[in-house]
ZAMARGU-4260 file (C-alpha; in steps of 0.2 Angstrom, whole numbers, plus 5000, padded with zeros to 4 digits):
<rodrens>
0) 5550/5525/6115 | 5535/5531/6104 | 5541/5541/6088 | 5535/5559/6086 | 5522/5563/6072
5) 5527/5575/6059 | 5517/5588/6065 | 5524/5587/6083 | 5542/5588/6075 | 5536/5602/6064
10) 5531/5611/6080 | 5545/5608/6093 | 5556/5615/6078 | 5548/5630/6077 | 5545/5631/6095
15) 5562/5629/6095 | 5570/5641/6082 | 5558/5654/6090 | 5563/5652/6108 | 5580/5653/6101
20) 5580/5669/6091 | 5568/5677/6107 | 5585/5673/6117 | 5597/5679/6106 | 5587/5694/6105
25) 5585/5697/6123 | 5605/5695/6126 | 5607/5707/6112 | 5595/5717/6121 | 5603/5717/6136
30) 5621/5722/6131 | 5614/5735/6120 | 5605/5745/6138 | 5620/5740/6147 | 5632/5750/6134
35) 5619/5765/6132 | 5611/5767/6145 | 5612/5786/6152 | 5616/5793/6169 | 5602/5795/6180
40) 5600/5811/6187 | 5605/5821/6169 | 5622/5822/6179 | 5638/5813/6176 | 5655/5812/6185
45) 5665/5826/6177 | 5653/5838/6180 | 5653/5835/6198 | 5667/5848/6204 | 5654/5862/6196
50) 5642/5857/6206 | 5648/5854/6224 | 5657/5871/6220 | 5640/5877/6227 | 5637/5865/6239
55) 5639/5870/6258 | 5656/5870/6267 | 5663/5856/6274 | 5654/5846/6262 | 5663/5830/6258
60) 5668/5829/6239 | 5672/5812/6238 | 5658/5803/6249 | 5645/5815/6237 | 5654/5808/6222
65) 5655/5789/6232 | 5634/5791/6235 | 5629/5797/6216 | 5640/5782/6210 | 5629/5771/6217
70) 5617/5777/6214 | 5620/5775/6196 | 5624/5759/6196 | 5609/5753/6208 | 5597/5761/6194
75) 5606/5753/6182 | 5605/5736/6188 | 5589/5738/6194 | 5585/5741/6176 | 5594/5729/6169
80) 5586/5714/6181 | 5571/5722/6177 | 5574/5719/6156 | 5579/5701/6161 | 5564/5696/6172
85) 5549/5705/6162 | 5558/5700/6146 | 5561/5681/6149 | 5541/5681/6157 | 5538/5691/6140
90) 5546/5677/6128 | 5539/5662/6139 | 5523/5666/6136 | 5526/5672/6119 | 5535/5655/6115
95) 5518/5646/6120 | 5509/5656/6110 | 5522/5652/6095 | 5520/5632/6100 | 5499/5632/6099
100) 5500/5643/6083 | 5514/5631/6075 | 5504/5617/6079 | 5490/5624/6070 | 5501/5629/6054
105) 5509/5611/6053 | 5494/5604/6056 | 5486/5614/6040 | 5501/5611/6031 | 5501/5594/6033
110) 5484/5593/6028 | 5485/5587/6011 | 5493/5575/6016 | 5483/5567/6026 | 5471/5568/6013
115) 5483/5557/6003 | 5485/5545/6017 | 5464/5544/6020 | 5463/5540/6002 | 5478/5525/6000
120) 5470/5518/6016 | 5452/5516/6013 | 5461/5508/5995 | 5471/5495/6004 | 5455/5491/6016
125) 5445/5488/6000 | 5437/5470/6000 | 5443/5466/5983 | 5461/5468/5977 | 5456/5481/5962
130) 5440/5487/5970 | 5441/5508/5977 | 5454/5511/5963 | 5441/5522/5956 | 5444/5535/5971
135) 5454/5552/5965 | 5462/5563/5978 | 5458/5576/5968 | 5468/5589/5979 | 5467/5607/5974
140) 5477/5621/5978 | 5495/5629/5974 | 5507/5618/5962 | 5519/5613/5973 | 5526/5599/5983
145) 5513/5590/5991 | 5499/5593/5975 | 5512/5587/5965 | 5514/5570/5974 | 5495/5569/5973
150) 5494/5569/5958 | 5507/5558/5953 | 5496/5546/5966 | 5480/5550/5956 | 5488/5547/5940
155) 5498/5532/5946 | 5480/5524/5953 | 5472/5528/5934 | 5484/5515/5929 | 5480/5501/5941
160) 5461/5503/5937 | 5464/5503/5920 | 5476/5487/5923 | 5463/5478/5933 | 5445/5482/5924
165) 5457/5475/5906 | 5460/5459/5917 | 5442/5457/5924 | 5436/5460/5904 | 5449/5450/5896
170) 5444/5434/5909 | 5424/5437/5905 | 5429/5440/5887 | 5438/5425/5885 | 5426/5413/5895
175) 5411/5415/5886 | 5420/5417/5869 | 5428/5400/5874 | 5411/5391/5881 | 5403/5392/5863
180) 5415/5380/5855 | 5415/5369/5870 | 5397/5368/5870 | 5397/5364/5849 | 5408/5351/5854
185) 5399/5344/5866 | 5384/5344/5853 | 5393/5336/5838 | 5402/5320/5853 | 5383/5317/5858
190) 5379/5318/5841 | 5391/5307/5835 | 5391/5293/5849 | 5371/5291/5850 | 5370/5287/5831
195) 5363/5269/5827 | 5376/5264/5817 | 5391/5272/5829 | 5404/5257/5833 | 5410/5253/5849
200) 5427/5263/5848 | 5418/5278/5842 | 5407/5277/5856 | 5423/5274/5867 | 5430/5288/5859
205) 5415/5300/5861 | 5413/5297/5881 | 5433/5302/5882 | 5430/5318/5871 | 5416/5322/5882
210) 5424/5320/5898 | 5438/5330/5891 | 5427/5342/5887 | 5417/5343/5903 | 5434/5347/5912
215) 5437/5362/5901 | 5419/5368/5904 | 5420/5365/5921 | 5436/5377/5919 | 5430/5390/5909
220) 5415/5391/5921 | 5428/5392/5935 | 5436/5409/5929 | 5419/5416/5922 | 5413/5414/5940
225) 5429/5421/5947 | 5429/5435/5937 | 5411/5440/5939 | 5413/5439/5960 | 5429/5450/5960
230) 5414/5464/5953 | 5405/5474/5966 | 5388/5465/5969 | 5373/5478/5961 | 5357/5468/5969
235) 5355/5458/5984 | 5342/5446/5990 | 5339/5438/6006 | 5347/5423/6008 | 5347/5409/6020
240) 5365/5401/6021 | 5356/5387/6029 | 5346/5384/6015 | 5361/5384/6002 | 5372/5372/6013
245) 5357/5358/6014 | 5354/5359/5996 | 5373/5359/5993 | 5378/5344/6003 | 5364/5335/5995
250) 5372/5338/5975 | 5390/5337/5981 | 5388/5321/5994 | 5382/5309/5979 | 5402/5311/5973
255) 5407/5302/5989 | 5396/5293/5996 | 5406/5280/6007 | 5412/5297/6018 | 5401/5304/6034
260) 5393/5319/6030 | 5387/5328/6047 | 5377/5344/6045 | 5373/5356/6058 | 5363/5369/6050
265) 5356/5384/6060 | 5348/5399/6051 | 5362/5412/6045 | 5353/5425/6035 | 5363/5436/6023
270) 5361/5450/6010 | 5368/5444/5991 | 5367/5433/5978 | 5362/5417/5980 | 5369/5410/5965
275) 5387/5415/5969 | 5383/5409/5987 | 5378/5391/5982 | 5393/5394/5972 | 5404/5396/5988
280) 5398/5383/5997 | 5397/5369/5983 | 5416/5371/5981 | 5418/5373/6001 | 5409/5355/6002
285) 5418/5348/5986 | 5434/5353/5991 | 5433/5343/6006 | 5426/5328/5999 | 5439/5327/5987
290) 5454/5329/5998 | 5449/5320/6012 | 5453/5300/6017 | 5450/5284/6006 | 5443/5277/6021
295) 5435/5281/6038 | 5435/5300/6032 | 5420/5312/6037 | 5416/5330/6033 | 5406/5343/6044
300) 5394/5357/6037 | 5388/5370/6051 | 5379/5386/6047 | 5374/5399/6062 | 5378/5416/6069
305) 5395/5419/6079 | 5395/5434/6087 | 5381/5440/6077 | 5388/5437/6059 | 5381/5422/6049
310) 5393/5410/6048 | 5399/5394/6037 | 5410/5380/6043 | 5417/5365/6034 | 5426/5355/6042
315) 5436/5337/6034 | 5448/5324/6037 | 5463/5321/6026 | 5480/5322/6023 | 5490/5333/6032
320) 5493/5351/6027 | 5506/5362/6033 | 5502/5380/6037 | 5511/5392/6026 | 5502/5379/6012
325) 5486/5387/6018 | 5489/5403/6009 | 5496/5395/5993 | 5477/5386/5992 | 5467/5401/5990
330) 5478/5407/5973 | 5470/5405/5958 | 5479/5390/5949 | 5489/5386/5963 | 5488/5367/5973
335) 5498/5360/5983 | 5514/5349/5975 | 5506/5332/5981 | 5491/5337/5971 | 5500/5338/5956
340) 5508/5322/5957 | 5492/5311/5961 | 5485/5319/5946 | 5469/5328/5954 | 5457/5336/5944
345) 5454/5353/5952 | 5459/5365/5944 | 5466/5376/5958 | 5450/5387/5958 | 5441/5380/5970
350) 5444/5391/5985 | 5450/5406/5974 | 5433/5409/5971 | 5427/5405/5989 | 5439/5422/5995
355) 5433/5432/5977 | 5413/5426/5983 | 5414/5430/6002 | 5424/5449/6000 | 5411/5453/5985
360) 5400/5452/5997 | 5409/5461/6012 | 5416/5446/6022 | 5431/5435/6025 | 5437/5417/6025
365) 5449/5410/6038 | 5457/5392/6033 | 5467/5385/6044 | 5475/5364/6047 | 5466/5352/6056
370) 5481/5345/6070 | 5476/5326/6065 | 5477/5332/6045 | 5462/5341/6036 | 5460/5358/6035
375) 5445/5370/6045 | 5437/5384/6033 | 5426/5396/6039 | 5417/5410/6031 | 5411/5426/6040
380) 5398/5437/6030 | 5389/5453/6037 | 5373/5452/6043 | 5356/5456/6032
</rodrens>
């Protein structure tokens, strides 16, 4: 059985307690015109001996007094039935009355509050977790129950905006004040390894610093990208995912180039930023080169419009992936346990930023486990 809104509550009760007191007030009614109601006639019983004193002879006392008694008590009961029905017709339609203008009062009593619940809603549906924290429900009115609770709401969301903007900083903050060192490090290791008179351990040495080195940059580029894409996007270009994707598998195929690459590239136009869109699709692509089979393995690119949307699927072999792992690979420094202990060198990034890049830009990624092992990752945008 469907539960009853608030406001329908709010109105059957006061339906209720209304066609209540109209009843109690009619009974009182009732009792009251049936103790005082007066003789009809202006003549009562003890008065009757005065008045057939002057009556005709012969006249039968008692049947006169017998008539005039029922008389009374017809016109008293015809009163009386009379208060019942008009009454009762009286307090239904009153009672409906009461109902419609109830449900008009809750409704605009509950108002605010369906202000609050608008505004927590069009939060929750934000793209980004973070993103609408800057919306206030800025009620106005008395001090009292409900403008209390909205403002505890607007103070309470302050405090998550605040939280999230000093992450996002502190993320941007710290990548590029941590690419300056790499990158002076880099220059002193090429430096160092390309001198004439460098020995052979030194050069040995160098090419391990620098490909330590490359893996920190590729890290800290990593989190300067993912904290850029949880940002609203300020200016869009058209973009053909088509495009991306071929120049993509191009770059990432030459890291694998015993696997089958199959491409499939229709025209999916999009509004956005193409960098962050190469972006998506490079670590699309490299994530499945990387977890996919030593041997006899293959990876599938397709672009196009589904349902009007553009569209980009990447599609591999590997090993199988169970799905409430799915999940767990789209959280930032999170892999899966078997990736830790074969040593991989992602970072855990990869596909955080895939979801960061496609809700920037207003659309959604669906992963899910390929039955012979693999997994299936398809991106949805909006249209341009």
């Amino acid at each position: 059985m469907k539960r009853l809104t608030i406001r329908a509550r709010l109105t059957l009760i006061y339906g209720g307690l209304f066609l209540l007191a109209g009843m109690v007030l009619l009974a009182v009614t009732y009792v009251l015109v049936d103790q005082r109601m007066p003789q009809p006639f202006g003549v009562s019983l003890r008065d009757l001996p005065k008045v057939t004193a002057t009556t005709p002879s012969g006249q039968n006392v008692d049947n006169l007094r017998a008539l005039i008694q029922d008389a009374q008590d017809e016109a008293k009961r015809s009163a009386l039935e009379s208060l019942l029905t008009q009454g009762g017709i009286a307090l239904v339609v009153v009672s409906a009355v009461a109902i419609a203008f109830g449900w008009l009062l809750a409704g605009r009593a509950l108002q605010p509050l369906q202000q609050v619940t608008d505004t927590a809603r069009r939060i929750a549906g934000a793209d980004t977790a973070g993103r609408g924290l800057h919306e206030r429900i800025a009620l106005h009115g008395p001090r009292d129950e409900v403008r209390e609770l909205a403002d505890t709401f607007d103070e309470m969301l302050g405090r998550l905006d605040r939280s999230f903007d000093g992450q996002r900083r502190f993320v941007a903050n710290a990548s590029h004040e941590l690419r300056t060192p790499l990158a002076l490090n880099r220059a002193l290791v090429e430096l160092a390894i390309t001198r004439p008179d460098a020995s052979v351990e030194t050069r040995r040495l160098g090419e391990s610093l620098l490909a330590v080195n490359e893996r920190h940059e590729r890290l800290i580029d990593g989190l300067l990208t993912l904290a850029d894409s949880e940002n609203e996007l300020t200016e869009r270009t058209p973009v053909d995912l088509a495009e991306v994707c071929a120049h993509v598998t191009d770059q990432a195929a030459r890291q694998a180039p015993d696997l089958l690459v199959r491409r499939s590239f229709a025209p999916a136009q999009v509004n956005g930023d193409p960098v962050l869109l190469e972006r998506l699709a490079f670590n699309l692509v490299e994530n499945a080169l990387r977890h996919n089979l030593p041997t006899e393995g293959w990876v599938e690119v397709r672009t196009g419009l589904v349902d009007g949307q553009p569209t980009l699927t990447v599609r591999n072999t590997g090993p199988m992936i169970a799905g409430y792992d799915v999940e767990t690979m789209f959280q930032p420094f999170r892999r899966l346990s078997r990736e830790r202990v074969a040593g991989a060198r992602g970072f855990g990034l990869g596909l955080s930023i895939v979801r960061a890049v496609a809700r920037a830009h207003g659309g959604s990624v669906d992963a899910r486990p390929r039955p012979a092992g693999g997994l299936t990752v398809t991106v949805t945008l909006p249209a341009a």
